[in-house]
NURO-359608 format. One record per residue: x, y, z of N, C-alpha, C in turn; residue number from 0. Coordinates in Angstrom, 3 decimals. Layout:
REM NURO-359608
<rec><n_x>X</n_x><n_y>Y</n_y><n_z>Z</n_z><ca_x>X</ca_x><ca_y>Y</ca_y><ca_z>Z</ca_z><c_x>X</c_x><c_y>Y</c_y><c_z>Z</c_z><resi>NUM</resi></rec>
...
END
This chain:
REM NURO-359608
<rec><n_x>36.057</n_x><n_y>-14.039</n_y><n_z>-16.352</n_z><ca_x>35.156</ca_x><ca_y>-14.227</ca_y><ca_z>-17.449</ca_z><c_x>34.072</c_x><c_y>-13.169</c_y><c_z>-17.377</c_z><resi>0</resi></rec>
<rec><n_x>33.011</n_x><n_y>-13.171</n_y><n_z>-16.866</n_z><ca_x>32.026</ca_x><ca_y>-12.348</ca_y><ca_z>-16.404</ca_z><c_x>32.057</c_x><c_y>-11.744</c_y><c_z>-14.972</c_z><resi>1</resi></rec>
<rec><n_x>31.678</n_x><n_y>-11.021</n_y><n_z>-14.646</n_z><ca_x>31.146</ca_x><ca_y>-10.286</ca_y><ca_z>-13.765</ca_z><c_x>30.036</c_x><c_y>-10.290</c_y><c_z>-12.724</c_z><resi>2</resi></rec>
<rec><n_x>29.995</n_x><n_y>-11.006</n_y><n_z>-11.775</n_z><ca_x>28.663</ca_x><ca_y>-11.359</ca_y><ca_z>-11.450</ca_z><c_x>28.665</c_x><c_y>-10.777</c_y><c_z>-9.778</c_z><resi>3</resi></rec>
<rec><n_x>27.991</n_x><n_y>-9.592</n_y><n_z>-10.143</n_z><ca_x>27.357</ca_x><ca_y>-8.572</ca_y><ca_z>-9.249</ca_z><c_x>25.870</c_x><c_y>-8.811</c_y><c_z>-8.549</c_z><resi>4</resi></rec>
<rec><n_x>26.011</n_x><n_y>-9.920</n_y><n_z>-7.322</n_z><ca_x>25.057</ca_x><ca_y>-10.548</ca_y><ca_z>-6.836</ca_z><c_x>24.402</c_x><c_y>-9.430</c_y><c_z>-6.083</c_z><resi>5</resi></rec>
<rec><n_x>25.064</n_x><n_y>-8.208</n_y><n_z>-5.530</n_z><ca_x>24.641</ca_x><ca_y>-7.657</ca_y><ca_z>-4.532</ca_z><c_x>23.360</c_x><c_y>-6.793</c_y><c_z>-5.346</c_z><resi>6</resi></rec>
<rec><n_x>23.789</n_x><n_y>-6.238</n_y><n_z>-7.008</n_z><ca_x>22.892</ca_x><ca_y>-5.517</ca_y><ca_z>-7.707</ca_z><c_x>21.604</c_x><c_y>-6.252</c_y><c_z>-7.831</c_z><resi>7</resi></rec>
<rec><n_x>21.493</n_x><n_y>-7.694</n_y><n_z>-7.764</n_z><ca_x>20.537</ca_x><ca_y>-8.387</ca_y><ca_z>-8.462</ca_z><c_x>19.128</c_x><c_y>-8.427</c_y><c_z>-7.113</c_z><resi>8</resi></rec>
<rec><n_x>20.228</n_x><n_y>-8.989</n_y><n_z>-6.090</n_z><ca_x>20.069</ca_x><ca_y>-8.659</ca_y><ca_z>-4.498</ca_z><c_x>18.843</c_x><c_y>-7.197</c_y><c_z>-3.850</c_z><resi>9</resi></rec>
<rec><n_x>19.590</n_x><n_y>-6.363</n_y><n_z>-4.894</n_z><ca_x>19.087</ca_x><ca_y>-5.161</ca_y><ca_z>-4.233</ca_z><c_x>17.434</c_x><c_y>-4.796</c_y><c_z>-4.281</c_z><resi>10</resi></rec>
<rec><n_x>16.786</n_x><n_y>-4.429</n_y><n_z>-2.694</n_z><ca_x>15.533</ca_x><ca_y>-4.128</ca_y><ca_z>-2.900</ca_z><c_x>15.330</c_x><c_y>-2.749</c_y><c_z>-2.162</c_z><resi>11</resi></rec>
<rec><n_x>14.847</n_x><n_y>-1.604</n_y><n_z>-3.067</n_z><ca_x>15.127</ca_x><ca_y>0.009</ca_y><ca_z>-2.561</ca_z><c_x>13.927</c_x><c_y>-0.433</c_y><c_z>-1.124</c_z><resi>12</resi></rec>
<rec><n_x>14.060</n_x><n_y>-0.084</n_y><n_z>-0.044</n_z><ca_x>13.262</ca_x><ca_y>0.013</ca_y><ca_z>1.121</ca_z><c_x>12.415</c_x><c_y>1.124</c_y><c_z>1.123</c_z><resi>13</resi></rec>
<rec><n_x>10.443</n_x><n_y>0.420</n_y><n_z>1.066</n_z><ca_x>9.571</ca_x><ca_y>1.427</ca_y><ca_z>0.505</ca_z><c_x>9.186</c_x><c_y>2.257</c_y><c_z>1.820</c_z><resi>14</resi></rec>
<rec><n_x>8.877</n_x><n_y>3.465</n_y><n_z>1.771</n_z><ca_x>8.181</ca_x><ca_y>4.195</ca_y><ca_z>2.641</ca_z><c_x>6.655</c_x><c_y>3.804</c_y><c_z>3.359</c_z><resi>15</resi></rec>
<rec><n_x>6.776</n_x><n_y>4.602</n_y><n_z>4.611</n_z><ca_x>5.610</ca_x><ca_y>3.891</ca_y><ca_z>5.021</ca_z><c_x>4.672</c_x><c_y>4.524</c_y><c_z>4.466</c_z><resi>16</resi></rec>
<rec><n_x>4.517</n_x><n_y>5.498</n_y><n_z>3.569</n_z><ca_x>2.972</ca_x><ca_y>5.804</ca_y><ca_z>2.566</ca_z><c_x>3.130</c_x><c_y>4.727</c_y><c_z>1.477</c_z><resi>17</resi></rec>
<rec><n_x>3.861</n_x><n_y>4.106</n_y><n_z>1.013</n_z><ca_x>4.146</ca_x><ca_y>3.463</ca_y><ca_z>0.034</ca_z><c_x>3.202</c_x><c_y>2.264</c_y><c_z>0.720</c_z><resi>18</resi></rec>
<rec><n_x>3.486</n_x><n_y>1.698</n_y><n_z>1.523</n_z><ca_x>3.526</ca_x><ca_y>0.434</ca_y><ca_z>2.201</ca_z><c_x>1.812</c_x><c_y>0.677</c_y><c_z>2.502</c_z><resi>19</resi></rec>
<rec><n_x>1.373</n_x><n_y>1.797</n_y><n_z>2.931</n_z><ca_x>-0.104</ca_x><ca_y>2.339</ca_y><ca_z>3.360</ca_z><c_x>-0.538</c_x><c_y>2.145</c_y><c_z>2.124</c_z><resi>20</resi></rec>
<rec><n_x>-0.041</n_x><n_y>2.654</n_y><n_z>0.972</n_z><ca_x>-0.687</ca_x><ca_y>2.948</ca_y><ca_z>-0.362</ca_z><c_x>-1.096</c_x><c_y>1.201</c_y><c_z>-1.038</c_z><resi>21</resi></rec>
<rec><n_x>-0.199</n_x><n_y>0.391</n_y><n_z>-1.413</n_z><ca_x>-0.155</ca_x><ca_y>-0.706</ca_y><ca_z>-0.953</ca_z><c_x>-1.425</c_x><c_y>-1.531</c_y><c_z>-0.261</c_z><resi>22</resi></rec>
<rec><n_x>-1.443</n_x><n_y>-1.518</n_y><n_z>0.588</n_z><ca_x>-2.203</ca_x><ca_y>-1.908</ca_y><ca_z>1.577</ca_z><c_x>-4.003</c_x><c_y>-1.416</c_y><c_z>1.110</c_z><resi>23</resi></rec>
<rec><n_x>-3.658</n_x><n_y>0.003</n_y><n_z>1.272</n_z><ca_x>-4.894</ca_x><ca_y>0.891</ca_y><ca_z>1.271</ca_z><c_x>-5.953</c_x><c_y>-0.155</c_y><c_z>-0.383</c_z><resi>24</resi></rec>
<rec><n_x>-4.965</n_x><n_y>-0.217</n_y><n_z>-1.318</n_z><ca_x>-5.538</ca_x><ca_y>-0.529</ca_y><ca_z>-2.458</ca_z><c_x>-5.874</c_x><c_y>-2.329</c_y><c_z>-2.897</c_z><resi>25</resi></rec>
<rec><n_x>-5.351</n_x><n_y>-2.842</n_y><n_z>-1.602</n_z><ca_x>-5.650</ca_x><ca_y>-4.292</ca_y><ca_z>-1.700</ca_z><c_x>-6.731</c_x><c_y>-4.315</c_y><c_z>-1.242</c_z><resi>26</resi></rec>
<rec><n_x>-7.333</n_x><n_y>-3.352</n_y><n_z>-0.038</n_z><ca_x>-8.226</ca_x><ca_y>-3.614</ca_y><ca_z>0.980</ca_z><c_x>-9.476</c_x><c_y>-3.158</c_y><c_z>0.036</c_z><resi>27</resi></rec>
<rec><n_x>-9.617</n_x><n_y>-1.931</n_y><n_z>-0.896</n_z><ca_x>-10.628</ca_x><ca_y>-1.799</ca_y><ca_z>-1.459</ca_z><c_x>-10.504</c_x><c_y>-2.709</c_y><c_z>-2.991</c_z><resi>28</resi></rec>
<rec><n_x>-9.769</n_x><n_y>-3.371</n_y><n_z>-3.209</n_z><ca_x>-10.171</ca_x><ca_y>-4.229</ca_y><ca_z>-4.554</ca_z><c_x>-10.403</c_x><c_y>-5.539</c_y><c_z>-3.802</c_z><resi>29</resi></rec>
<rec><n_x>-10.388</n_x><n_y>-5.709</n_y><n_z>-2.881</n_z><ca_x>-10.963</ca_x><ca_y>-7.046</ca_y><ca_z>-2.100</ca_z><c_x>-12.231</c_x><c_y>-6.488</c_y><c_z>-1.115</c_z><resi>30</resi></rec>
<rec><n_x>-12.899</n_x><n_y>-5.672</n_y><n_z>-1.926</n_z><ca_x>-14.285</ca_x><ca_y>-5.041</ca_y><ca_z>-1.027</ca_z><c_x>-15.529</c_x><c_y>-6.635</c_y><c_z>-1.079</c_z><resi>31</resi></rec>
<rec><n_x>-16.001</n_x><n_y>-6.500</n_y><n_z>-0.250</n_z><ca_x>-17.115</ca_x><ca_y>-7.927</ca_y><ca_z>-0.689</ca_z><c_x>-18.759</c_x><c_y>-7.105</c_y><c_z>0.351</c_z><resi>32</resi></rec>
<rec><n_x>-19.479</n_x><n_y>-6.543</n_y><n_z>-0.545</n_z><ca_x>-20.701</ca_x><ca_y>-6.273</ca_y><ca_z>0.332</ca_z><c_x>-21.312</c_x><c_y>-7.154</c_y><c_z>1.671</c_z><resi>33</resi></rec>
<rec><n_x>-21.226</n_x><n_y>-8.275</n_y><n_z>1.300</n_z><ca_x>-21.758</ca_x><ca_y>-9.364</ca_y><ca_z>2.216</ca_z><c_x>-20.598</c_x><c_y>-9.492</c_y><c_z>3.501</c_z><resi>34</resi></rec>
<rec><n_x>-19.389</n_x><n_y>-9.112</n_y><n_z>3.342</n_z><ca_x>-18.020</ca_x><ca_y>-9.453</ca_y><ca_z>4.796</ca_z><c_x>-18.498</c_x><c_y>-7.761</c_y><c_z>4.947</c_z><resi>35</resi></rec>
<rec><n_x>-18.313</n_x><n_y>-6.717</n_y><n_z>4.189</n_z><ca_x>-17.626</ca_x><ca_y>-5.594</ca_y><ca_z>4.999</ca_z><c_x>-18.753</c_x><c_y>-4.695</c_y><c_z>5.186</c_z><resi>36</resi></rec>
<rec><n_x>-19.949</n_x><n_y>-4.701</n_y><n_z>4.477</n_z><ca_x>-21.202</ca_x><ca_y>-3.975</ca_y><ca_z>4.578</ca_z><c_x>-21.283</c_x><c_y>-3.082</c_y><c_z>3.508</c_z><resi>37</resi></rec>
<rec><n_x>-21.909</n_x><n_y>-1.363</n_y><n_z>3.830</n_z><ca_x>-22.084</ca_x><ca_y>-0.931</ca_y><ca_z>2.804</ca_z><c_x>-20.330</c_x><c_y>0.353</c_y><c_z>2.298</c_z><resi>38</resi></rec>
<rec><n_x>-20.528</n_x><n_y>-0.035</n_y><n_z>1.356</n_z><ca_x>-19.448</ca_x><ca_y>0.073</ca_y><ca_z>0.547</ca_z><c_x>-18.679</c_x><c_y>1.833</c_y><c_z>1.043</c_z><resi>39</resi></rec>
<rec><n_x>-19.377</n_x><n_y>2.922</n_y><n_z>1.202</n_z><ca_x>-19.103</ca_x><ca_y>4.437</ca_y><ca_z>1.881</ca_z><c_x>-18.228</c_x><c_y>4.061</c_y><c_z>3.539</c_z><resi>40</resi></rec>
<rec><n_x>-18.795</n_x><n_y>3.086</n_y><n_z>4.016</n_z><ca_x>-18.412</ca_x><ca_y>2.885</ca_y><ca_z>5.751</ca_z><c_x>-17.143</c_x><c_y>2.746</c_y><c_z>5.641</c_z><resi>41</resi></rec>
<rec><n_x>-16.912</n_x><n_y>1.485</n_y><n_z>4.336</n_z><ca_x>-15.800</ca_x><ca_y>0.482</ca_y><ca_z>4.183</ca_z><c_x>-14.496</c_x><c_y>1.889</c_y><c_z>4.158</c_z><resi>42</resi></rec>
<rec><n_x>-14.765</n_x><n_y>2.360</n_y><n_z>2.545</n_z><ca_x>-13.878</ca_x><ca_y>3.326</ca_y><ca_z>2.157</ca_z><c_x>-13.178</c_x><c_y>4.276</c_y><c_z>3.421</c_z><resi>43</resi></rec>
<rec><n_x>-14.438</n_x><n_y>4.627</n_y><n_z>4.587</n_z><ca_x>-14.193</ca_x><ca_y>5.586</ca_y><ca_z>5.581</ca_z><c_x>-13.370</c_x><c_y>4.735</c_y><c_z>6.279</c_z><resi>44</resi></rec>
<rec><n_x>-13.302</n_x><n_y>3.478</n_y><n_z>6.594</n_z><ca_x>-12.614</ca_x><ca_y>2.502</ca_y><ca_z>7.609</ca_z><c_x>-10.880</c_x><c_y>2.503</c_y><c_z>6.201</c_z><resi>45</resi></rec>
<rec><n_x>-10.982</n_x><n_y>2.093</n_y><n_z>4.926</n_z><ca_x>-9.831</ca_x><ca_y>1.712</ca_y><ca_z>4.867</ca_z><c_x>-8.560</c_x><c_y>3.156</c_y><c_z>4.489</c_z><resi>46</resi></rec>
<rec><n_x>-9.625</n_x><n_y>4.773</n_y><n_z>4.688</n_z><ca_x>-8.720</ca_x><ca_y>5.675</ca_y><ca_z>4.938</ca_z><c_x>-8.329</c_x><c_y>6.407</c_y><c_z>5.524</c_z><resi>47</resi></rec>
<rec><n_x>-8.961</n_x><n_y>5.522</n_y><n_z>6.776</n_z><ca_x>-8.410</ca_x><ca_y>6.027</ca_y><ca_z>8.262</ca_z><c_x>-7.534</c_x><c_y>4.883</c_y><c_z>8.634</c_z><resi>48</resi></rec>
<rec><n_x>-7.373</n_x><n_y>3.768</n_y><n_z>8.074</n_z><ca_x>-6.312</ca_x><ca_y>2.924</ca_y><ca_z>8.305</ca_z><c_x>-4.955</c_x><c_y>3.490</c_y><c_z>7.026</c_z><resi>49</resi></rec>
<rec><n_x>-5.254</n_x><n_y>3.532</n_y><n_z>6.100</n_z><ca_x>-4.200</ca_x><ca_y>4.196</ca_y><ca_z>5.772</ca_z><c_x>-3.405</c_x><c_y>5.738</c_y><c_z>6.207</c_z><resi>50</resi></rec>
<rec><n_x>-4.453</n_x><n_y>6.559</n_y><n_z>6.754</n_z><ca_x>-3.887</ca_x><ca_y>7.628</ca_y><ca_z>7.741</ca_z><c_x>-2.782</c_x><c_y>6.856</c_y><c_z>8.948</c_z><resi>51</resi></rec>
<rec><n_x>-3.409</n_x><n_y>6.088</n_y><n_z>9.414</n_z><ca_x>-2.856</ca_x><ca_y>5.190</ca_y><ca_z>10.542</ca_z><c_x>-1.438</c_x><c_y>4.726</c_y><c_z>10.677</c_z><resi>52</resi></rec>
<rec><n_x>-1.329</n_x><n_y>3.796</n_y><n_z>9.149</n_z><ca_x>-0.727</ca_x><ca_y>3.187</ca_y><ca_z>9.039</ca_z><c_x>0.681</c_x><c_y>4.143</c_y><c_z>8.193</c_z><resi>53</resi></rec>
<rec><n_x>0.525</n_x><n_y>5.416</n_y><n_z>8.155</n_z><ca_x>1.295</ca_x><ca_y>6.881</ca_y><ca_z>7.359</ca_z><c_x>2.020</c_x><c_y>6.822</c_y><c_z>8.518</c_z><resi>54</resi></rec>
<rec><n_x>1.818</n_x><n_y>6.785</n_y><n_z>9.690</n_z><ca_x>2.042</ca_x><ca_y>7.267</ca_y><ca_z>11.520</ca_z><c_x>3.129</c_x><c_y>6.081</c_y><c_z>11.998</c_z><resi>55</resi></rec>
<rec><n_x>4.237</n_x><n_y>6.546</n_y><n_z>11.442</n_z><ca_x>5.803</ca_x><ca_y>5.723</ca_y><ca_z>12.379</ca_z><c_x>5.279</c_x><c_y>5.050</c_y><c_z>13.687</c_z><resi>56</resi></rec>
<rec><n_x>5.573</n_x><n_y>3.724</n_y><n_z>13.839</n_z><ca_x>5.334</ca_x><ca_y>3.104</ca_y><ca_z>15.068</ca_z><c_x>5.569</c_x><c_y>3.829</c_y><c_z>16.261</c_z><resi>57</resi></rec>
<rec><n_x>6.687</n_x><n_y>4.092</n_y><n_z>16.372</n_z><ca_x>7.091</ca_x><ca_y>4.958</ca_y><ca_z>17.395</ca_z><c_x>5.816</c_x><c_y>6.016</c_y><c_z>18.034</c_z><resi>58</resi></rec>
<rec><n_x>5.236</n_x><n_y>6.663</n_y><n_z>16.972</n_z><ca_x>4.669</ca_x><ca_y>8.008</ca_y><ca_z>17.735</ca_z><c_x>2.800</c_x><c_y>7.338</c_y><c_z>17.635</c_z><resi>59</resi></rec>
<rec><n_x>2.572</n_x><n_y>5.839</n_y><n_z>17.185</n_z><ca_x>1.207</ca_x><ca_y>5.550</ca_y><ca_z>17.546</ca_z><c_x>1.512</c_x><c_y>5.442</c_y><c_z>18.478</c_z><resi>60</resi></rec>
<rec><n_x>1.471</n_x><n_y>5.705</n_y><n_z>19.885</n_z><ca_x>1.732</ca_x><ca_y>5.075</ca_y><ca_z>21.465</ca_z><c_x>1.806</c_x><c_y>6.431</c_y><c_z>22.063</c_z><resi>61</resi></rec>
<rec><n_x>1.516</n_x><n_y>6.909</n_y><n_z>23.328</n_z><ca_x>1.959</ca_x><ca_y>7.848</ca_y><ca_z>23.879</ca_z><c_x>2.956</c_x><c_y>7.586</c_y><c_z>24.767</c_z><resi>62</resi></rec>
<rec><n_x>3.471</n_x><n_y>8.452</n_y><n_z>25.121</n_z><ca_x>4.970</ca_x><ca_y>8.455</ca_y><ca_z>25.730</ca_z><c_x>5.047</c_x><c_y>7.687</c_y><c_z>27.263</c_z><resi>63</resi></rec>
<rec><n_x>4.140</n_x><n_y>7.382</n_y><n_z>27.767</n_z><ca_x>4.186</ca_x><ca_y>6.390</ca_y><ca_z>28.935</ca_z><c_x>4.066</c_x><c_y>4.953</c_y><c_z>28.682</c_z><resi>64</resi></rec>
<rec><n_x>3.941</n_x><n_y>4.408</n_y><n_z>27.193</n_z><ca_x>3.019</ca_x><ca_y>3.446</ca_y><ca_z>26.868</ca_z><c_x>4.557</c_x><c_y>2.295</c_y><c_z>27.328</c_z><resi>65</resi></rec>
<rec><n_x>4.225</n_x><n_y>1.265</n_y><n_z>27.717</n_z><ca_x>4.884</ca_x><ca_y>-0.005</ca_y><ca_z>27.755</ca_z><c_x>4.524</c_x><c_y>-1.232</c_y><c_z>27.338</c_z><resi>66</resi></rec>
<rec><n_x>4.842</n_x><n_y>-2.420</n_y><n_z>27.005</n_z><ca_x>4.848</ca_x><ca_y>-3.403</ca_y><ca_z>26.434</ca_z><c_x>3.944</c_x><c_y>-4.273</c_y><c_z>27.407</c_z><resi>67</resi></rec>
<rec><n_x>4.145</n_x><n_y>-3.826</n_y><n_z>28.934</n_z><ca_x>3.715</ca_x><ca_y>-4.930</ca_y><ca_z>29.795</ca_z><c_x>2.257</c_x><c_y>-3.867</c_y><c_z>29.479</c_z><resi>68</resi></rec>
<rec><n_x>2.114</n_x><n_y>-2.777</n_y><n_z>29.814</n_z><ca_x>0.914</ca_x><ca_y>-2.734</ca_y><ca_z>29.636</ca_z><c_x>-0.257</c_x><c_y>-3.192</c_y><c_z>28.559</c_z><resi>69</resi></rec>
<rec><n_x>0.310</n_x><n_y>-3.645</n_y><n_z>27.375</n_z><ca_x>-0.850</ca_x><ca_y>-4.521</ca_y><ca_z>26.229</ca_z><c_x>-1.152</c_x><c_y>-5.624</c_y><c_z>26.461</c_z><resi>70</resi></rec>
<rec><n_x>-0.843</n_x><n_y>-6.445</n_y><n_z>27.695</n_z><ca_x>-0.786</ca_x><ca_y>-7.705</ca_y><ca_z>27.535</ca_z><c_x>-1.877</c_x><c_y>-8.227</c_y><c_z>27.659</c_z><resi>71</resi></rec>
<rec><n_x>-3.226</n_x><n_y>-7.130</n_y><n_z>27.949</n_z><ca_x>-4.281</ca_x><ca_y>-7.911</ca_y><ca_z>28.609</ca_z><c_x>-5.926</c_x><c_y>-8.233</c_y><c_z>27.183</c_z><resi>72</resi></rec>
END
């Protein structure tokens, strides 16, 4: 009868991690509140150095000795 192509409906393209930063970056300044985050220049400097941050593949935030047991504290 019909055709029913679950996998098309299914499908979600997997976003990049600037995408995912970009994202992020723009929730954090439309949810600015003077009274939680202070004055508004600091904020901006804090949420685009977290989006620099968050540009940076898990893998290479860590330096190359880093281990799991070592965060635990």
């Amino acid at each position: 009868m019909g055709l029913n192509n679950s996998k098309s409906s299914e499908y979600k393209p997997e976003l990049s991690l600037e995408e995912i930063a970009a994202i992020n970056y723009h929730k954090r300044v439309k949810n600015y509140n003077y009274a939680y985050h202070g004055y508004y220049t600091h904020y901006i400097e804090w949420c685009r150095a977290q989006y620099e941050l968050e540009c940076i593949p898990l893998w290479c935030r860590q330096g190359s000795n880093y281990s799991p047991q070592d965060n635990s504290y």
